[in-house]
Structures are given as C-alpha cells and as structure tokens.
N, C-alpha and C positions, 0 to 999 in steps of 0.2 A: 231690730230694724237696721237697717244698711241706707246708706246714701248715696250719693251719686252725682259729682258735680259736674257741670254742661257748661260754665260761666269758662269764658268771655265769647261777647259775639267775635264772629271769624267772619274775614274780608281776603278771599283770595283768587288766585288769578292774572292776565293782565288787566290792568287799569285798576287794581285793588288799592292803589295809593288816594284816588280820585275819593275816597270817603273821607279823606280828609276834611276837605270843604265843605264836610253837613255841618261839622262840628260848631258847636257853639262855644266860645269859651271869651275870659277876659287877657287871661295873663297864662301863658307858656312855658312851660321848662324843659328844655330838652336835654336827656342826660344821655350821653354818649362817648365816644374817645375820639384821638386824633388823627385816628385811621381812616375815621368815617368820615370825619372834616376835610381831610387833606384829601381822599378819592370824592368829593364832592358829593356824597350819598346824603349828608345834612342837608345842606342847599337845594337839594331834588326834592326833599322832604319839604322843606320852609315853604317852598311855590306853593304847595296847598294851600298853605295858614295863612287864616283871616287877621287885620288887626296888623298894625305898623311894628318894625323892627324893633320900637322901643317896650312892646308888651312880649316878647318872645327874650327868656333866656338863655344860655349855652352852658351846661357845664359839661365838658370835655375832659377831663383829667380820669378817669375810667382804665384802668390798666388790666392786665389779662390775670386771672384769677383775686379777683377783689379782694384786696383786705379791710381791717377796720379804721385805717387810716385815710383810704377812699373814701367810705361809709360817712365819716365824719365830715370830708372836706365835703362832701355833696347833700350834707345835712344843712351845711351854713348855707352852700349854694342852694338852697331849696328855702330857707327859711327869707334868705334876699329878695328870693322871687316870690313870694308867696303865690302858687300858681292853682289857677284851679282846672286845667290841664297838662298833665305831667305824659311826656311821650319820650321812652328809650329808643333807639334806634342802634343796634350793633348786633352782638353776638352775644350767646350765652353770659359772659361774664357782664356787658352793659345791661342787658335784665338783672341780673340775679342785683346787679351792684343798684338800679332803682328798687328794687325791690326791698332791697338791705335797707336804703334810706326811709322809705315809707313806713318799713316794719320797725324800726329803730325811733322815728320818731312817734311812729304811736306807743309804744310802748314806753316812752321816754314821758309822756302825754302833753307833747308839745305837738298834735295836731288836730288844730279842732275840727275840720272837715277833710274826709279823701277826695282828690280831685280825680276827677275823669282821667284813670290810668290808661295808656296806648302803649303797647308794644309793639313793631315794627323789627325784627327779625332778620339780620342779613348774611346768616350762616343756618345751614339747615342741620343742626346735631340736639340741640339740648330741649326744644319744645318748653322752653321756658317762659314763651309767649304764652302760654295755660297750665300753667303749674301754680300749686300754693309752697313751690320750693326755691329758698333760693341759696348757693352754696357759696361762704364767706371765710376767707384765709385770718387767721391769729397767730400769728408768728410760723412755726412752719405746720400748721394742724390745717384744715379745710373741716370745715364745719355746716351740715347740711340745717337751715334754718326750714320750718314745716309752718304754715299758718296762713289758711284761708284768707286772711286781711290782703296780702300781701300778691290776689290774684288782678290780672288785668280786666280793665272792663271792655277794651275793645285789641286783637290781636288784627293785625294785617298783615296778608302773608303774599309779596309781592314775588314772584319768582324773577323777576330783573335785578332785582338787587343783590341776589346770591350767583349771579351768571359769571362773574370775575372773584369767587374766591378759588383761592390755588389749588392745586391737586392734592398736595400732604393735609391741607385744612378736611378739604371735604371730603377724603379718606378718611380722616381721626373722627370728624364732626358725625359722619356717616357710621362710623363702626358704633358711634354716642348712641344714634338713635336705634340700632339694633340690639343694642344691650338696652335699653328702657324696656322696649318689646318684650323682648325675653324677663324679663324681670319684673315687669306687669302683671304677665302671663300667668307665671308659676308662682307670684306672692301669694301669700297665707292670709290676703285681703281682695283678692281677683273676685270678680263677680262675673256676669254670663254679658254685660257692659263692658267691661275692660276688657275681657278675653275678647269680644268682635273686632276691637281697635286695634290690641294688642296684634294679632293673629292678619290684620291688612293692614297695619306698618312693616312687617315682617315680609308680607308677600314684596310690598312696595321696595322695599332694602335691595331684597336679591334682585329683582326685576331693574331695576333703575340706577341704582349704587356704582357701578361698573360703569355703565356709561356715564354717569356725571364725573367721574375721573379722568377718562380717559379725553372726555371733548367736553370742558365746561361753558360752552355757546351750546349746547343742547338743551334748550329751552323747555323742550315738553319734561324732558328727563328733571331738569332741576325744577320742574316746576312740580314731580310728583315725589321727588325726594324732601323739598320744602311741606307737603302734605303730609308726608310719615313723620314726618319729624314731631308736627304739630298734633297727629292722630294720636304716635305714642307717648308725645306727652300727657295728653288725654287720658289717655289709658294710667299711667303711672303716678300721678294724680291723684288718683282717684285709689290705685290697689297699693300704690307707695313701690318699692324698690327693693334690691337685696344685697347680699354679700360683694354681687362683683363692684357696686358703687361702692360698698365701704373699705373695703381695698384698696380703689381705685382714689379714692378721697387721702385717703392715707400716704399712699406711693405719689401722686400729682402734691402733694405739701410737699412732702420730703426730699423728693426728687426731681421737682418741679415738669414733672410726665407730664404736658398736653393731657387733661382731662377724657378723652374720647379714645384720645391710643393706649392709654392706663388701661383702661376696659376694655379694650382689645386682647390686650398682651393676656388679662383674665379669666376674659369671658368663658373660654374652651373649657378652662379648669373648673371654675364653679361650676358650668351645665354638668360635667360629670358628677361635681361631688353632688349635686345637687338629688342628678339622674339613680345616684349609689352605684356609678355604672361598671363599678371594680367588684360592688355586692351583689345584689338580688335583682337589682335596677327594675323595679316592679312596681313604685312607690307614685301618688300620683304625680306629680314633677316628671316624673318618665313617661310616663303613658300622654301628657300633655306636649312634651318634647317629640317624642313620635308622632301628634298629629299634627304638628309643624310641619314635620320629614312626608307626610305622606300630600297636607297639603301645597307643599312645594314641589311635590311630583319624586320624592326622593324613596329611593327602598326601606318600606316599614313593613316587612312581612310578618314582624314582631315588635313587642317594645324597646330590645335591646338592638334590633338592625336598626330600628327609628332614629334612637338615638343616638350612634353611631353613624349614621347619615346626617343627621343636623351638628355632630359636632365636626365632621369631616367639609360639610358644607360652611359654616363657620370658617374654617381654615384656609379652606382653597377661596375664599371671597379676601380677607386678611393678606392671602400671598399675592390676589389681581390687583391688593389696593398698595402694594408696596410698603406692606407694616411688621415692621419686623416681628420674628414666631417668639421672641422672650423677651423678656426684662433684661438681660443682660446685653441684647444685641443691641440694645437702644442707648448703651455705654455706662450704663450704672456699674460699677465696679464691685465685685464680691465682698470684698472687706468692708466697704462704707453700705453695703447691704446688710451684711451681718450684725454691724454693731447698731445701724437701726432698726433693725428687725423686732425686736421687744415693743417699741413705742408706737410701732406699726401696727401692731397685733393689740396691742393696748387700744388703739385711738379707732383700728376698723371695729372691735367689740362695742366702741361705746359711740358707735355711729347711728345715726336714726334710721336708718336706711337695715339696719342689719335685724331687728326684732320683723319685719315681715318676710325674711327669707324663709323658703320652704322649709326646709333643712336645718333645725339646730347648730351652729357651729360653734367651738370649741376653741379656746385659745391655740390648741394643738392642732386642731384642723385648720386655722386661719396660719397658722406659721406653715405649715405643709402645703397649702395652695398658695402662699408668695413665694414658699423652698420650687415648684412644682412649676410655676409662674416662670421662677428667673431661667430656670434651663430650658424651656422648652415649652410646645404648646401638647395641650392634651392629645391629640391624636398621633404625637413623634416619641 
C-alpha cells in the first residue's frame, strides 16, 4: 500500500493573505527573522490578526540556514507564548527553523497540543510551506529532519510578498525548485501523483524562471514560480529526494553555498549519473528524463538525445540566471575542497535524502560527482 499526502490547505493568489481573518485563535507566535521585520512584511501580516498586540508574540532571531542554537532559543520563545496559533512568515530557512521547534518539542514531550501551524512563504524556492522536511545546521553538517508532525496545517502563498526578492535570491531559490522536481520525478518513491506535480513544476521553472529574474515586478510570473515552488514541494513530499540534495546539504554546511545554488552547481552532474549517460543511458531515470525533453518541446528522438537535451537545457537556464557552471567559480578554493572532501562524502552517504535516489551511489561515485562538480558542469 502507498500513500499520498495532500495536507495543508493552500491559499493562493492576490488577496491570499485575507484568510487570515477566518482564523480563530487565542494567542499567536510569529516565528520569523529580521529581514522580514525590518522590510515591514511582519506588520502586513499582523493587520490580519484578530486579538490585541499583547496576545501576538515575535520571535525574530531566525538566521539563514538554522541551526540548533536557533532551535533552542525559539523553543523558549514558544514555550513564553504558549500559542495555539504558530505562523512562520520568511523563507525556507524561517520554515524549516518553525518546523525544527515543533518537531523538537514534540519529541522532547513538552508539547501537549499542536497549534494551528501557518506558513506564509516569501521566497519561492524550497516549498517548505508543504513538506514534512525540515533541514537543520549542527556545527558545520546540515541535517535533513523527515516527519509528518512537523507538516503545516494552512500554507498561503501570496505572490506580493515575493515581488522585491533580489535577482541572485530568486535565481538560487528558483534553480531549489527545479532540482525538487527533478528529484521527485525520478525517486525510487515517485508514484503516477508526484510525477503530474513533479513534471508541471518543471514546465512552470523553464516557462517563468527567466522572467522573474530578469523584472521582479512581474507579478503573473512570480506568481506562477511561487506555484511550482509549492507544487514541487508536493510532489517531493511525498516521493522524498536524491543525491543532488545530499551533496548539496553537504557543500552548503561546509562551505556555507546558498542551499539552491549548491544544487545548481550539481544538478547537471547527477541527472547524468543518474541518466548512466556515459553507459547504456537506457535505465528508467533516462527514459523519464527524456520525457521531460520532449515535454518541454526539446529534441528526444531517443532516450539519449532526451537526455541530452534536458541536461543542455539545464545549463543554458543556469547561464540566463547568472550561476556560476562550478563549484570552484563560486571561490571555494581546491585545497580547502580537497581536504574536506572525505567528510563530504561521508555526511552526503548518510543523508536521508540519498536512500531514495534512483541510482545506487558509491562513496566513489559521490567523490567523482563533487571532483566533476567543482570543474565544470556536465555538458562542458
């Protein structure tokens, strides 16, 4: 038997923030950072909420790749408030970092009810507004946390609020949600559910991707890259993830890579190993990679032109978003690569993300796709 999770309801749109004011609640937590405070995106939020300033709390202190020092200080902040509506409002890392707190104190069994969890989204890359993932820094390791507790009960996905993130953001955040995609797709947990998701975030990427870079006031455009975001998380969810996140979990610890451009710099190279596309490239991962290629309108007159077109198309989206083709152009230097390359390879094996990749991989095969990684992208 297979399953197939659909939780949380989705509010999106203009005027998506307006569901606010159904809500019933006593007491509020708002866990977020000081980005969001200082660009006044909290206070856009707050007009919603019912219930005087002294039943709403703030914990702001939310830094970009959470770690367990976050976790903790927004454990107390949550235990102060005791709320029985808890709303993130940020990016990827303000999710995952409420998420971490919820998951943490249930497990800890200092929570006796979950409260009416909200996520509110203001970068369109990680779809962590519907994920049961959430990914938590320990010194220099990233560590992907997995457990259904830890899903939203209501996601809003307001396309105004992503309209003023920068060009590099929503480049990196944007290359995030095409590697979900792809890595939905061809998990070793994909069902005929995820692959319809997976397969229209992918359309949505190339279609839209480009133009929210290039003019981020293009509303329709961030409002259908804010949609894939949230689709492929959906999808990833549900079929989990593969190699190029545990890579990428790896290299963003060590080297503190922007999480989305990490999986940029990879993605090329796993689609091939994944494809076998130096072997027999015959395998299904390729034959699923080719009907990307074709339905993106790209030449698959085979499975090897397929996917050669998908990974070529890959690339040339990479060069219109200004991300650089390796690890090395991003200024990680070859010796401090080399001498951490061991603990790389160690920490992507024993990533949760990496037992549903198609593809077997090999200590030896993960050090030859970061060797493969740092010089170059796969199709140069």
């Amino acid at each position: 038997m297979n399953t197939f999770q659909i939780k949380p309801t989705l509010h999106f749109g203009a005027g998506a923030l307006e569901r606010l004011t159904a809500l019933s609640h006593q007491r509020t937590l708002i866990i977020t950072d000081q980005v969001m405070v200082t660009f006044g995106l909290v206070e856009q939020v707050r007009r919603y909420l019912s219930g005087t300033p002294e039943m709403i709390s703030l914990f702001a202190e939310v830094t970009p790749d959470p770690d367990v020092a976050v976790i903790s200080a927004g454990m107390k902040a949550y235990k102060a408030a005791a709320p029985d509506l808890l709303i993130a409002i940020g990016g990827g890392s303000v999710i995952d970092a409420a998420k971490g707190v919820l998951y943490t104190l249930h497990q800890a069994g200092e929570l006796a009810e979950k409260p009416k969890f909200v996520a509110i989204p203001t970068t369109s890359g990680t779809g962590s507004e519907v994920t049961a993932f959430s990914v938590i820094k320990s010194g220099t390791e990233k560590w992907a946390l997995v457990d259904d507790f830890m899903l939203p009960d209501l996601a809003i996905l307001a396309p105004e609020l992503v309209a003023s993130v920068p060009a590099a953001i929503t480049a990196d955040t944007g290359m995030d949600v095409l590697c979900h995609a792809l890595e939905a797709y061809v998990s070793n947990q994909a069902s005929d559910f995820s692959d319809a998701l997976a397969e229209k975030a992918v359309q949505l990427v190339f279609a839209h991707l480009p133009d929210c870079h290039r003019n981020g006031q293009d509303l329709v455009a961030r409002e259908k890259m804010h949609n894939a975001s949230c689709i492929a998380g959906m999808a990833f969810t549900n079929a989990s993830l593969g190699i190029t996140h545990s890579l990428a979990h790896a290299l963003g610890g060590g080297f503190r890579v922007p999480h989305g451009r990490a999986n940029a710099l990879l993605m090329s190279q796993v689609v091939a190993f994944n494809a076998d596309y130096h072997g027999q490239c015959n395998n299904a991962a390729a034959c699923k990679y080719a009907r990307l290629a074709k339905l993106l309108g790209l030449p698959a007159s085979d499975t090897r032109e397929g996917v050669m077109s998908l990974l070529v198309a890959i690339d040339v989206l990479r060069e219109q978003l200004d991300i650089p083709a390796s690890i090395a152009a991003t200024g990680v230097e070859r010796q401090a690569f080399e001498a951490a390359l061991p603990a790389l390879v160690a920490q992507a094996l024993k990533d949760n993300c990496t037992p549903t990749n198609p593809r077997k991989a090999s200590a030896l095969d993960i050090e030859q796709l970061y060797q493969q990684s740092f010089r170059t992208a796969a199709t140069q």
